[in-house]
C-alpha positions as CSV (number, residue, x, y, z in Angstrom):
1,X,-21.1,56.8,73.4
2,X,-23.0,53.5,74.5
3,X,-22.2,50.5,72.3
4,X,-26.0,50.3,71.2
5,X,-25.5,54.3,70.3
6,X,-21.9,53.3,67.9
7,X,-24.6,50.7,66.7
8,X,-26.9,52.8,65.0
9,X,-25.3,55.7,64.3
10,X,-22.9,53.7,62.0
11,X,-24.5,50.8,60.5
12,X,-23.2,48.7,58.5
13,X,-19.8,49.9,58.9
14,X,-16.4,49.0,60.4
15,X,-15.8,50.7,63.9
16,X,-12.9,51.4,65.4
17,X,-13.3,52.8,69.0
18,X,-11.2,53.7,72.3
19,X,-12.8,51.6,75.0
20,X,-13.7,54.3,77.9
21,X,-15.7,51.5,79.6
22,X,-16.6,48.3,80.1
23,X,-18.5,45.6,82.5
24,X,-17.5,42.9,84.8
25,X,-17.2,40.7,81.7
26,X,-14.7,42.6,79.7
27,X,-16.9,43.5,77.6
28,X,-17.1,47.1,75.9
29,X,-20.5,49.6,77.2
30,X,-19.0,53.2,76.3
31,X,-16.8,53.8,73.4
32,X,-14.8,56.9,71.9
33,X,-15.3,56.5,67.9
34,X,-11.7,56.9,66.7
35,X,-12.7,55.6,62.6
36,X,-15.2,54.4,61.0
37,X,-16.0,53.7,57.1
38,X,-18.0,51.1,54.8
39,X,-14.1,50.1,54.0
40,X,-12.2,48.1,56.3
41,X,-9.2,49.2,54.7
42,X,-9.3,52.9,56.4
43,X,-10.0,51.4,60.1
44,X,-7.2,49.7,59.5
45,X,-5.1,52.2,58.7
46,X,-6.2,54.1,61.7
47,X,-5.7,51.1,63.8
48,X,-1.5,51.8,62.6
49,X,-2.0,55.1,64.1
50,X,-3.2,55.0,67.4
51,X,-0.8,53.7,70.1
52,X,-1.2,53.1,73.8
53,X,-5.0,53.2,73.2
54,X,-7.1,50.2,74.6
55,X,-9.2,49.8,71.7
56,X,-12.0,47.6,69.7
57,X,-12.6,46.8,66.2
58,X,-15.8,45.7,64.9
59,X,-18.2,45.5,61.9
60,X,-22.0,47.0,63.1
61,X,-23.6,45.5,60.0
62,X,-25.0,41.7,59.5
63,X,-22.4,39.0,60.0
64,X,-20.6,37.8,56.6
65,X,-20.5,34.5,55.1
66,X,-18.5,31.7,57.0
67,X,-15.0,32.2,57.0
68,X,-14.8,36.0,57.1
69,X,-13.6,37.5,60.4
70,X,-15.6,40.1,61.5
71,X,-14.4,41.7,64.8
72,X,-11.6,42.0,66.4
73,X,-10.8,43.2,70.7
74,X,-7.3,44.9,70.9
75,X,-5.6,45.6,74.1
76,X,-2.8,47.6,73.2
């Protein structure tokens, strides 16, 4: 799936994707959804799970109040 596609489909939720693709930047364009929930507990727990994946970790929803960390890139 496109980024923009993982967007929408689950908004306001915490993502955790294989990263299939991405552009001269580094950045992320087509993702394999591996978790998602409303909880950031159970990406997290899938996060323990998957090894020897290059993966991403994000929240699709509006950013939180300063202070809160809200996305995280994993190379693994």
């Amino acid at each position: 799936m496109k980024l923009k596609e993982v967007e929408e489909k689950y908004r306001d939720e915490w993502v955790l994707a294989e990263v299939l693709k991405e552009d001269k930047s580094g950045e992320p364009t087509e993702l394999k959804v591996i978790a998602h929930s409303k909880n950031r507990d159970d990406t997290y727990d899938a996060m323990k799970k998957v090894k020897g994946k290059y993966s991403y970790h994000f929240y699709t929803g509006k950013i939180p109040k300063e202070g809160y960390a809200v996305a995280f890139y994993v190379k693994i």
